[in-house]
C-alpha positions as CSV (number, residue, x, y, z in Angstrom):
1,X,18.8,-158.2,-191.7
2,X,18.1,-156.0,-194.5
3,X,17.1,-152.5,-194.5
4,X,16.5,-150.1,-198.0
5,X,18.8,-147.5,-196.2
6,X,22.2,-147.8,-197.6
7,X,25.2,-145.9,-196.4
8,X,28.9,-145.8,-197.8
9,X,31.0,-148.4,-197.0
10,X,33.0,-148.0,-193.4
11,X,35.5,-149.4,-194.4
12,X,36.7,-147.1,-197.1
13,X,36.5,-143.8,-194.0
14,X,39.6,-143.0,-192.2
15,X,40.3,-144.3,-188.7
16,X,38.0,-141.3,-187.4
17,X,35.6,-143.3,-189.0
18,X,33.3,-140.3,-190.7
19,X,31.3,-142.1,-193.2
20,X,28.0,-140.2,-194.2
21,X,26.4,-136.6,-193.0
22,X,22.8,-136.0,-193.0
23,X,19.7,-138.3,-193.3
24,X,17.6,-137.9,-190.5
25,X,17.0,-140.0,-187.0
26,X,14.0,-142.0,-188.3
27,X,13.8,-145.9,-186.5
28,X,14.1,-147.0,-190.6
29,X,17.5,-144.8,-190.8
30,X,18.9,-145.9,-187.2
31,X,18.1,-149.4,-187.3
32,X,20.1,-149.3,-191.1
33,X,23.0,-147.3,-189.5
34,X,23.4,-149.6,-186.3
35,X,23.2,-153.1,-188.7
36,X,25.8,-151.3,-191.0
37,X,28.2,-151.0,-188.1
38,X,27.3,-147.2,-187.9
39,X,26.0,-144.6,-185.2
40,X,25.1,-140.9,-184.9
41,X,27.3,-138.4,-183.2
42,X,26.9,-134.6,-183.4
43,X,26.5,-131.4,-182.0
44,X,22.8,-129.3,-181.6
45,X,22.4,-127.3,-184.8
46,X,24.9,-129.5,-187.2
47,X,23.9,-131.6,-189.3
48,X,23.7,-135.6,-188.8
49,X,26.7,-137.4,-188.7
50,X,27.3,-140.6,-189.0
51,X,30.3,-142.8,-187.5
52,X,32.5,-146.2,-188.0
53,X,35.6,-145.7,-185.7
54,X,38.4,-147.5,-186.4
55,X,39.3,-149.6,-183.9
56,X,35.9,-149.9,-182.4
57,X,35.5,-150.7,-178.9
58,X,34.1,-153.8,-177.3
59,X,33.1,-155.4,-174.4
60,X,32.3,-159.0,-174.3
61,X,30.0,-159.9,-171.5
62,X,31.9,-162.9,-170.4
63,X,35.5,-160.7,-170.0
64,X,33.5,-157.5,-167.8
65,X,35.9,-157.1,-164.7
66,X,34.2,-156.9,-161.5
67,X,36.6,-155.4,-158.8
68,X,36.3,-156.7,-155.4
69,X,34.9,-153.3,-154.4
70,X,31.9,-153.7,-157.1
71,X,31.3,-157.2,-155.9
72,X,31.2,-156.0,-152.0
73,X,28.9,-154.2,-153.6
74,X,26.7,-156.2,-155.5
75,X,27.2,-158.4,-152.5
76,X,25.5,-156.2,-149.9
77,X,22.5,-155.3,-152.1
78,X,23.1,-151.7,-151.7
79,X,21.0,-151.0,-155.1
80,X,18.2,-152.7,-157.0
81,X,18.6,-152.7,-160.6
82,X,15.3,-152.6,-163.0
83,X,15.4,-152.7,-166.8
84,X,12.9,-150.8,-169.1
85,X,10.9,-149.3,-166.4
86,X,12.0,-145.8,-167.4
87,X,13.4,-145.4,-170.2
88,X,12.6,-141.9,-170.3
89,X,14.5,-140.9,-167.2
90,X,17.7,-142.6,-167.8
91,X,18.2,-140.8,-171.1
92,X,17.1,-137.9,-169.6
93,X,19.6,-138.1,-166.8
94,X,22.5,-139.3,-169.5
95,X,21.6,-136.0,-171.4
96,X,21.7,-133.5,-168.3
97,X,24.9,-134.7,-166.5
98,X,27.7,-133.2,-166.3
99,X,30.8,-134.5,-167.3
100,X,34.5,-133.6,-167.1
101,X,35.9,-132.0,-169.7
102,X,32.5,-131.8,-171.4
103,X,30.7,-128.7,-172.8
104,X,26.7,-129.4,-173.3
105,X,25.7,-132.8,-175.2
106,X,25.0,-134.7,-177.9
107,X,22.3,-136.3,-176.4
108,X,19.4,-133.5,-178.2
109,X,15.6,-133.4,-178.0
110,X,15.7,-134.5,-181.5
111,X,18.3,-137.5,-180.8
112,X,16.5,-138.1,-177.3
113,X,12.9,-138.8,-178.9
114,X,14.4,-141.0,-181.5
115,X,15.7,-143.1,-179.2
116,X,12.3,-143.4,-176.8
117,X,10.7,-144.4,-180.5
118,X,13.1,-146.9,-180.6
119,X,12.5,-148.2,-177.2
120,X,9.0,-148.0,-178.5
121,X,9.3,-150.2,-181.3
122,X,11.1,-152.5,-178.6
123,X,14.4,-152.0,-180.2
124,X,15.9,-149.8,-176.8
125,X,16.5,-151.0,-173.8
126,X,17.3,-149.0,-170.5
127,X,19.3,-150.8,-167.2
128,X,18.6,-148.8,-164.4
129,X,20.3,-148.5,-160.4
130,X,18.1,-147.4,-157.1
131,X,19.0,-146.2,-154.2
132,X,15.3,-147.0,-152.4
133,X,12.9,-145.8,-154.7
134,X,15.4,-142.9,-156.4
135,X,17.5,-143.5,-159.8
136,X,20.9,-142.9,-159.5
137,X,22.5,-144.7,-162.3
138,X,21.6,-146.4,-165.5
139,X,22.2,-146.7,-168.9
140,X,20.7,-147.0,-172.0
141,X,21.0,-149.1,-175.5
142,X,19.6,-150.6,-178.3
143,X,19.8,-154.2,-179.6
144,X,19.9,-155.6,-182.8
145,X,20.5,-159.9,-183.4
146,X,22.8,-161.0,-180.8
147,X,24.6,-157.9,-180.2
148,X,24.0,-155.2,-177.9
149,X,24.8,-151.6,-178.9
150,X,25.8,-149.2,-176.3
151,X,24.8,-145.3,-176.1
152,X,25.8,-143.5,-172.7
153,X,25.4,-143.9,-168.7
154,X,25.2,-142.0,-165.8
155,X,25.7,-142.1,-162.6
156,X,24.7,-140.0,-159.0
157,X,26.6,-142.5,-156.7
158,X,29.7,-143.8,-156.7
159,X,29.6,-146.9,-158.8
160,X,25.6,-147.2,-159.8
161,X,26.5,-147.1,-163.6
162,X,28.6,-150.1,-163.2
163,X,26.3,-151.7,-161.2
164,X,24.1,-151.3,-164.4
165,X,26.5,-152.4,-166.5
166,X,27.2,-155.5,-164.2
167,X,23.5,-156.5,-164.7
168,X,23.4,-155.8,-168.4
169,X,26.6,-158.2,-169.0
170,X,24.6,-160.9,-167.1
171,X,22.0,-160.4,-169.3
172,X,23.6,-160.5,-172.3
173,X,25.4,-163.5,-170.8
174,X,21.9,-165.5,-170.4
175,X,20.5,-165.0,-173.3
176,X,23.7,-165.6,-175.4
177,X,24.5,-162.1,-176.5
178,X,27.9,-161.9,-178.7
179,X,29.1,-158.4,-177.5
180,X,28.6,-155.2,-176.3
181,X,29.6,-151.7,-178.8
182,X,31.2,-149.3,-176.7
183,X,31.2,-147.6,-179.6
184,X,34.6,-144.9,-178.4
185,X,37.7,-146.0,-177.3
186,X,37.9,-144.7,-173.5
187,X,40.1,-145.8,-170.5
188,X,36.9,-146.0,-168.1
189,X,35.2,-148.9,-170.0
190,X,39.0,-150.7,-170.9
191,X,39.1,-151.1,-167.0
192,X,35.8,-152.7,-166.6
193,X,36.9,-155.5,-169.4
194,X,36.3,-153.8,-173.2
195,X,38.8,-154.0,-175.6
196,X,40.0,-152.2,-179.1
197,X,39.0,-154.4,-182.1
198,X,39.6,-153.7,-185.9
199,X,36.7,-152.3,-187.4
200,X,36.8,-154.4,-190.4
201,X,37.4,-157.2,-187.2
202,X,33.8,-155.2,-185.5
203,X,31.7,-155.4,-189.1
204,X,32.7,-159.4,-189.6
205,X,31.3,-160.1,-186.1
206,X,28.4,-157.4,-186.3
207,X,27.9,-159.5,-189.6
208,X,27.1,-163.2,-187.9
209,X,25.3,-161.4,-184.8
210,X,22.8,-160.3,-187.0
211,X,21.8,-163.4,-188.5
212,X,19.9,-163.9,-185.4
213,X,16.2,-162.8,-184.6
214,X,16.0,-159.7,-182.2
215,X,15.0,-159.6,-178.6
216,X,11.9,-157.1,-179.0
217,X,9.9,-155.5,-176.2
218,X,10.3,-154.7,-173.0
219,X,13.3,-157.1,-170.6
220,X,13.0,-157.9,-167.5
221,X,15.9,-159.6,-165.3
């Protein structure tokens, strides 16, 4: 997959993984970033940054750990899960929750819109949890070859979001998916299976995923 967008090696930033600031959040300049093993990440009113931790968190589909409470759960068919029905609401939601420990977000109008284009163009994909006819989790992504790069979830009930991610890990088990980014290293998402990689480990494997065609449009389970 080539793209005309070139950014800086990410190998040659620092483990905090800053490799480029500015450019703008065009589908040409994301699509580049996310096949160069970057993504954006950065406050209202700064400028665009753009990121390559090192280590980068994983999750491979076939290692997700489903507790025996989740699979009571999923079990008991306490929620249906939908993907890319709306889009619009999960990042929504992902944008307006509140989080621990978390002033405002980096989810802006500006990075918001960019990533409905994307799910547009058929590159963004959105797993969503209901509670009858009401959304109380989801999350939201966009994929690129055989991998599937993840940007935030939410959740109103106890354990929708990982119902979501449940669902998405099957999917990406079907249809032969090589991993999940979970971009940030975070103690939530090493519980439910994801593991730290080396970057340069991350970019090798990002590398051969790409080599395959994308699943465009709109999924369905």
């Amino acid at each position: 997959m080539a793209f005309e967008v070139q950014f800086p090696d990410p190998n040659e930033a620092d483990d905090d993984g800053l490799v480029a600031i500015g450019g703008n959040l065009s589908t040409e300049f994301l699509l580049a970033a996310y096949s160069q093993g970057l993504f954006p990440w950065f406050n209202e009113g700064n400028p665009i940054l753009w990121w390559s931790p090192n280590p980068r968190m994983v999750l491979y589909p076939d290692k997700f750990k489903c507790s025996k409470s989740l699979k009571q759960i999923l079990n008991k068919k306490m929620f249906t899960v939908k993907v890319d029905t709306h889009f619009d609401l999960v990042i929504r939601e992902c944008a307006t929750i509140r989080r621990t420990n978390q002033k405002g977000t980096w989810i802006t109008k500006e990075m918001s819109d960019a990533y409905v284009g994307l799910h547009q163009e058929g590159f963004a994909h959105s797993f969503e949890t209901y509670f009858g006819e009401k959304l109380v989790g989801g999350l939201y992504g966009l994929s690129l070859g055989k991998a599937f790069f993840g940007e935030s979830m939410f959740y109103k009930l106890t354990n929708a979001s990982k119902v979501a991610l449940f669902y998405l890990c099957e999917y990406a088990k079907t249809n032969n998916f090589d991993f999940i980014d979970v971009q940030q290293s975070t103690k939530h998402m090493h519980s439910l299976g994801a593991e730290d990689i080396p970057r340069k480990a991350f970019l090798h494997m990002l590398e051969k995923s790409l080599k395959y065609p994308t699943l465009k449009g709109k999924w369905r389970l």
